[in-house]
N, C-alpha and C positions, 0 to 999 in steps of 0.2 A: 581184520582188526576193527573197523571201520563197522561191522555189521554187528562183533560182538558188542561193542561200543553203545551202541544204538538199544541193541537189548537191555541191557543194564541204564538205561534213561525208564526205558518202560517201566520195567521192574522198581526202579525208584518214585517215578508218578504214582503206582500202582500202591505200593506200599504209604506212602501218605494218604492218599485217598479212604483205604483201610483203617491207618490208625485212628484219622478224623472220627471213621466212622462208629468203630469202635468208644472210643472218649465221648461222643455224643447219648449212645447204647447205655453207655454206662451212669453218663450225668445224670440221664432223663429217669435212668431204672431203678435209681437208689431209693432206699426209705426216707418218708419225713423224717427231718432233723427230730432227734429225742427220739422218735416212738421206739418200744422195746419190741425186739425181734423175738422169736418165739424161745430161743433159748438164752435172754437175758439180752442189755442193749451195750452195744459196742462203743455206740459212738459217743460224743463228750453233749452233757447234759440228760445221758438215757437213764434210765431203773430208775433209784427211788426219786432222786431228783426230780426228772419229770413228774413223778407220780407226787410228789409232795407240793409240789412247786404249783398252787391254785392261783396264783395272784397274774393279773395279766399282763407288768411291768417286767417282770423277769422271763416271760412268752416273748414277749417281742424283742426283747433286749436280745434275748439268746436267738431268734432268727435271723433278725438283722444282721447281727456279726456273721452267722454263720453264711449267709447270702453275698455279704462283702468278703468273707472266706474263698468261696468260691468264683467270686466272680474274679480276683487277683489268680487262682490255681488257672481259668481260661483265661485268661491275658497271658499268662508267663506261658502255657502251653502253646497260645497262638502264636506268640515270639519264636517262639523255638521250631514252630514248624515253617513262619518266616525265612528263617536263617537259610532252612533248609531248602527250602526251594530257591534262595537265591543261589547256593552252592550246586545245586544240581541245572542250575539255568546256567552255569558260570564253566561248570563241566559239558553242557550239552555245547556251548558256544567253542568250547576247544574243540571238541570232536568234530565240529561241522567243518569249521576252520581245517584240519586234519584230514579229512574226508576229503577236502575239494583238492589240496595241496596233491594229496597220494590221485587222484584225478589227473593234475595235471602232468605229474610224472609219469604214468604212466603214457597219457599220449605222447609227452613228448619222446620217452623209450621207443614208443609205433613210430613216432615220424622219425626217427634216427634209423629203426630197421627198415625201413621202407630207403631211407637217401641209400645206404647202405644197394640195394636190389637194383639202385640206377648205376647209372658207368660212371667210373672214378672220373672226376672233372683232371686234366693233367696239370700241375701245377704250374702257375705264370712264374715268366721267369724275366727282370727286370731287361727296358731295352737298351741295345748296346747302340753305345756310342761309335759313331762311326769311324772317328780319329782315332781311334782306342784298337789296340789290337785285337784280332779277333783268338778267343780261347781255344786251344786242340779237341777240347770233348768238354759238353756240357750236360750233366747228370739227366736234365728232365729238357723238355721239349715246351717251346713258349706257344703258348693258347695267347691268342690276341683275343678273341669272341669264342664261346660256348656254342654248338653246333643247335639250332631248333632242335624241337624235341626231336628227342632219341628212344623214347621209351617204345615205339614200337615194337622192332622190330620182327620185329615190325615186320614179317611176314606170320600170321596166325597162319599154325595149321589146317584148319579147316581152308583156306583161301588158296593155300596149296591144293589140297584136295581138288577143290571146285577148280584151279586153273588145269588140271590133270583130264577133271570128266570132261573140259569145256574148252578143247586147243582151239577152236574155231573162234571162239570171242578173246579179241585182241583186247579190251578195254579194259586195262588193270584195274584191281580194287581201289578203290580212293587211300585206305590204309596203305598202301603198297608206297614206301619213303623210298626213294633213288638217288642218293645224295649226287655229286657230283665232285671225282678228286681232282684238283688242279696240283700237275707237279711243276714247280716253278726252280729258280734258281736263280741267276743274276742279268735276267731281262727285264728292264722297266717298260717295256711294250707285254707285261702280264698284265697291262690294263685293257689291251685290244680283246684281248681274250679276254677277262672278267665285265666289260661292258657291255659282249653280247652276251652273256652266259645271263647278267641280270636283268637285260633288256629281253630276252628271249622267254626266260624261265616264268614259266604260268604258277606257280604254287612255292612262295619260298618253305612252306610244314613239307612239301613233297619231294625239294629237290635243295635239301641244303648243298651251300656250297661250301667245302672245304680247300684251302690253298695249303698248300705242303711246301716247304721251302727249305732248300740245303745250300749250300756254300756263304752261308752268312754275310749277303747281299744287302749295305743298311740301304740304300735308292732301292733297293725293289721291296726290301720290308716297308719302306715307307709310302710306296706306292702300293701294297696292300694294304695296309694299315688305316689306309684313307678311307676305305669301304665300309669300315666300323661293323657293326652290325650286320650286315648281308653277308659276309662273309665269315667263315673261320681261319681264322689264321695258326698254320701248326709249324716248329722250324724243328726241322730235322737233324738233331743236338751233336751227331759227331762228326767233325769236320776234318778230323785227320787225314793225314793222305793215307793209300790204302798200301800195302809192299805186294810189289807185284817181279814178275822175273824180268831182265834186264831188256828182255826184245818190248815187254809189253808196257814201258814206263809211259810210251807215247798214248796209250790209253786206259792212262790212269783216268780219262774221263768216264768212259762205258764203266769200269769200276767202281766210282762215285754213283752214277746215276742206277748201277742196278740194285747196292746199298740205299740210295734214296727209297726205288721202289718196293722194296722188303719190308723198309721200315713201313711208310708213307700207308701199303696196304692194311699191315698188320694193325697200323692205327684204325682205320677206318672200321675192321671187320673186330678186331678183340678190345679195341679201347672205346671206339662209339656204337662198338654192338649192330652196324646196315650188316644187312644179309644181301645186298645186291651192291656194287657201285658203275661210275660211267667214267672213266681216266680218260681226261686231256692233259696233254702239257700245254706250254707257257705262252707258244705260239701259233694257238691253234684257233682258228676262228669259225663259230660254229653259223648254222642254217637256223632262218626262223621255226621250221617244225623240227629241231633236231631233240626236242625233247620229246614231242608229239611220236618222233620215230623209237626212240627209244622205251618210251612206256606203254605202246601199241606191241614190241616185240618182245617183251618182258615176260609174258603167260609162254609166250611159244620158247623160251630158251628156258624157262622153268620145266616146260611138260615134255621135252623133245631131249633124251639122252645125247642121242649121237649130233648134238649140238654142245658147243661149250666158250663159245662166246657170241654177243651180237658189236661187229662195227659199221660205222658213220663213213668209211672211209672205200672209196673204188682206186685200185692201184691205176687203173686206165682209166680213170675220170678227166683225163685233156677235153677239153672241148675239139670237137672233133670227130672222137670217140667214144662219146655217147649219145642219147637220143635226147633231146630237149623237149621231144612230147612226152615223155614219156617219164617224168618223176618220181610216179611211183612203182616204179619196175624193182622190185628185188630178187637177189640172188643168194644162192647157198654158197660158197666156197670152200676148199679144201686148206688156203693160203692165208695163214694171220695178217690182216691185216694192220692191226693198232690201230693209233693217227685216232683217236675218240671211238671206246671200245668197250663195254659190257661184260662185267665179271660176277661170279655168282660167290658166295661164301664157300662153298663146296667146293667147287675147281679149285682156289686159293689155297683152302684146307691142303689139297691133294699136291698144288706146287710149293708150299712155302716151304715144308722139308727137303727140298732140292731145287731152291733157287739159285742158278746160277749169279759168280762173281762180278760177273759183265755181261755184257753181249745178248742180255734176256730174250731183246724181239724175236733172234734168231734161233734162240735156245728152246723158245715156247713151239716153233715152224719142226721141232726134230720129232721121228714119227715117236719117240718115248711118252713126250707130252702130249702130242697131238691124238694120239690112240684114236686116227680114224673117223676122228670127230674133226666138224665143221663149222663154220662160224656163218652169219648172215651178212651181207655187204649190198649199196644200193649202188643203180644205175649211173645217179649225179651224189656227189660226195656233200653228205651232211658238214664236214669241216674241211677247211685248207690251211695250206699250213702257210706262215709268213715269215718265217725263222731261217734267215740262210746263214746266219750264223749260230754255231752248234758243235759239238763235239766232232761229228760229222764231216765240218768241214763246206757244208756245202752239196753233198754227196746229193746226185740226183736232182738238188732242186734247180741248176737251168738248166737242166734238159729236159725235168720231167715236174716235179714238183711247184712249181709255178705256174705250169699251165692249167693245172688241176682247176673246175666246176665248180664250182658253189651251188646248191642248190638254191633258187631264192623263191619258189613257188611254195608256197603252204599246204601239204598233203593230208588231209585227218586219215591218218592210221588208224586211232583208235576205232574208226564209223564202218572200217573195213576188215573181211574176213581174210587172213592170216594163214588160214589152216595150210593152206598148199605149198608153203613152204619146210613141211613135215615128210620127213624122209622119203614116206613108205610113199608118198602123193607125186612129192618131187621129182623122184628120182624116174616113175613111168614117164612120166610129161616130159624132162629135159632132153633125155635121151633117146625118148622120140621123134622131139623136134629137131635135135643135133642131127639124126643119121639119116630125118627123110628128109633133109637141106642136100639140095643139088652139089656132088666134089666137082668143084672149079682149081684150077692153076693160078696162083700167087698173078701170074703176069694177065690174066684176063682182070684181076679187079685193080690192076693200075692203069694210070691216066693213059689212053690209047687203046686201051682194050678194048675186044669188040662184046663183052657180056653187058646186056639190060637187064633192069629189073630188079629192084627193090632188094631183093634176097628172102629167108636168107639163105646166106651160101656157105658153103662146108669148106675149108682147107688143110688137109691132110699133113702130119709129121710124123714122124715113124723112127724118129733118134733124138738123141739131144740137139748136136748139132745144127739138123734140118729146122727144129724148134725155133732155134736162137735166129737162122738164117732167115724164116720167113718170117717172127716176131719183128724181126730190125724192119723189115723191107712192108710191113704193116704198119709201123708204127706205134707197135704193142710193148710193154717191158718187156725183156728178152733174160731176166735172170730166174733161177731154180733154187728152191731152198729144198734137200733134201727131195728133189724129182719135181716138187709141186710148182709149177709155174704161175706166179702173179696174177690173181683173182679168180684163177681157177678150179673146176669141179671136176672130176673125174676126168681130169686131164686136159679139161675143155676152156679155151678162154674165148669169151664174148665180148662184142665189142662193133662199132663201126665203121665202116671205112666207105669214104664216099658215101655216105648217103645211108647204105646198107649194110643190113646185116649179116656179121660176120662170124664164126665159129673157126677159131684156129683150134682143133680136135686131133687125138689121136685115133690107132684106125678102131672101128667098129670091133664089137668084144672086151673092150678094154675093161683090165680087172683090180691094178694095182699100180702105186710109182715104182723107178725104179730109184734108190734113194741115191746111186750114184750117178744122178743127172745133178750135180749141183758145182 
């Protein structure tokens, strides 16, 4: 419209310019006043008049007039072509006006399709008063803070590609966004945990952090809430209890928390669009490199199928039972371990149509989910946990969970070559080192024994039973989910005792768990 517009301006200059020209053409080209044209004279004083008319009073008198004739027909012509150009400046002035207007609609059209392209922001939802009873089910989910950008994700294809030809380079791409989910609840000590998470965190564009919060806790909203900014804050909207059968009212809690984690993921992967995340809960206190470890093994749990998660966490991380030179030692495992753990968009995809109503950690350890795939676990535990109160109960942490390592040495992963913890690499190397380790008896590597020597050394099980009995008398966790025993590979758990290294293995040839070791 705006161009036809524009045409018709031209077309109108054009046309006065023309007529000008013409009215000029024509002033300039007429006959003297009176003279007779060849067939008689037209105009007023011509034939005989002129011809009679000798005297030179009535000459001049009749040019005169006729000169002030004309000179009033150019004024009133020039008026009117005045007009005209004011009217066609007065039209050109709308159009432009018009022109710019339809401009700016239309960008703003682009920028409304473009917000549209980003993830719906979830809508705020006013905060609750603490005296104030809390609601059964609340429609939307409260955003305290907008997550940093989210437009990546933020994994390009191509970066895929290059991490596939290139498993040996551990150094994620700078684009590569790893947010971090904090699933929280009604612990005001979520600030031990949120203090190193932003004391530790190198990049808040790389590593938003998200806190996820259910049971409508106002001291622990408010105790996130303080973080403003650095954090997002998301509250997990249905608070109802869940019905469950009558044996299992006592853990109506594992059915809250595994509802929190359904939702809490689904937000992360389909409402802020991360293709990758790193889930701690509320009590979990992380290592100065634990992001350094995390974004160093990120290309390798990308390009390695028969991997499907990376964690932070060694089930036999006691002090004790690991090696303190030895930082950056990792391992493959068979055994989920959680406790701050690496999840990809894809695996999610493949669980969130059969998420379990409770009981998830254990649900994830069954071979349906596990399909034979392994997860990555370190030597000294990137997190520890400090939560002995818990649905739980307390479950494991004095006997085992408190004594758990911290890591506090600073390892660059990323400087380091990765590749050897790829199946096809791994699996020669482990299990050559496992079977050419000297078989010793339980009772030679206790205090009295007469064996020397650093290790390592091999000790033999060949049942469940014998498992559990020489795991107690090690000092190793002694429980099986489904055959797989605690931070183990191929049946194999490593670990130290005295000094030395130790392989509690099953025998030589081994091909498979047996799922009713549990």
């Amino acid at each position: 419209m705006v161009r036809k517009k524009g045409t018709l301006i031209l077309c109108g200059a054009f046309l006065f310019v023309a007529w000008n020209a013409l009215l000029l053409l024509f002033l300039w080209g007429r006959p003297p006043i009176g003279r007779l044209g060849e067939g008689g004279g037209a105009e007023p004083g011509a034939g005989e008049d002129w011809a009679a008319g000798k005297g030179k009073r009535g000459g001049a008198s009749g040019l005169a007039g006729e000169v002030i004739r004309l000179a009033e027909e150019v004024e009133s012509e020039l008026e009117t072509q005045k007009k005209l150009l004011k009217q066609i400046q007065s039209h050109r002035s709308i159009w432009e006006l018009r022109k710019d207007v339809g401009k700016i609609e239309t960008e703003d059209i682009k920028d409304k399709k473009d917000e549209l392209k980003e993830p719906q922001q979830v809508p705020q939802l006013p905060v609750l008063d603490e005296n104030k009873a809390l609601p059964k089910k609340v429609p939307a989910p409260v955003v305290t803070s907008p997550p940093p950008d989210t437009k990546q994700d933020k994994i390009l294809n191509d970066e895929k590609q290059s991490s596939e030809n290139k498993v040996g380079l551990t150094d994620s791409s700078p684009q590569t966004v790893i947010p971090i989910l904090v699933i929280a609840c009604d612990r005001v000590t979520v600030k031990r945990s949120l203090d190193k998470l932003i004391q530790y965190r190198p990049s808040v564009e790389l590593h938003p952090i998200i806190v996820s919060q259910d049971c409508g806790h106002a001291d622990t909203a408010r105790v996130i809430g303080s973080y403003g900014s650095q954090v997002t804050h998301i509250s997990q909207p249905d608070l109802a209890d869940i019905p469950v059968r009558p044996d299992h009212r006592k853990f109506q809690g594992y059915y809250k928390i595994a509802r929190h984690y359904r939702w809490a993921l689904n937000q992360v992967f389909n409402t802020f669009s991360y293709s990758t995340v790193v889930i701690v809960e509320d009590d979990l206190e992380v290592a100065p490199d634990f992001f350094e470890y995390f974004r160093a093994l990120y290309p390798i749990l990308r390009s390695d199928p028969t991997l499907w998660c990376i964690s932070a966490w060694n089930d036999n991380g006691r002090d004790g039972l690991v090696d303190p030179g030895k930082a950056d030692l990792l391992y493959r495992t068979d055994f989920f371990p959680g406790l701050g753990w690496m999840l990809l968009k894809e695996v999610w995809a493949e669980l969130e149509p059969k998420w379990p109503k409770a009981f998830w950690d254990d649900w994830m350890r069954h071979p349906e989910q596990r399909k034979d795939r392994s997860c990555i676990r370190p030597e000294i535990s990137r997190t520890i946990t400090f939560g002995r109160k818990g649905v739980s109960l307390g479950q494991f942490f004095d006997q085992y969970l408190r004594y758990i390592k911290l890591n506090t040495e600073f390892v660059p992963f990323t400087k380091q070559d990765l590749s050897y913890l790829v199946r096809e690499r791994y699996d020669e190397t482990f299990v050559k080192e496992v079977y050419s380790a000297p078989l010793v008896k339980v009772e030679d590597l206790q205090q009295g024994g007469s064996l020397k020597g650093a290790g390592p050394f091999r000790v033999q099980y060949s049942s469940r039973d014998s498992f559990k009995v020489l795991a107690r008398n090690l000092g190793v966790m002694d429980d099986l989910k489904s055959g797989v025993p605690r931070a183990g590979y191929r049946g194999v758990v490593s670990f130290l005792s005295r000094g030395r290294r130790i392989y509690l293995a099953p025998p030589e040839g081994w091909t498979k768990y047996d799922t009713s070791w549990s």
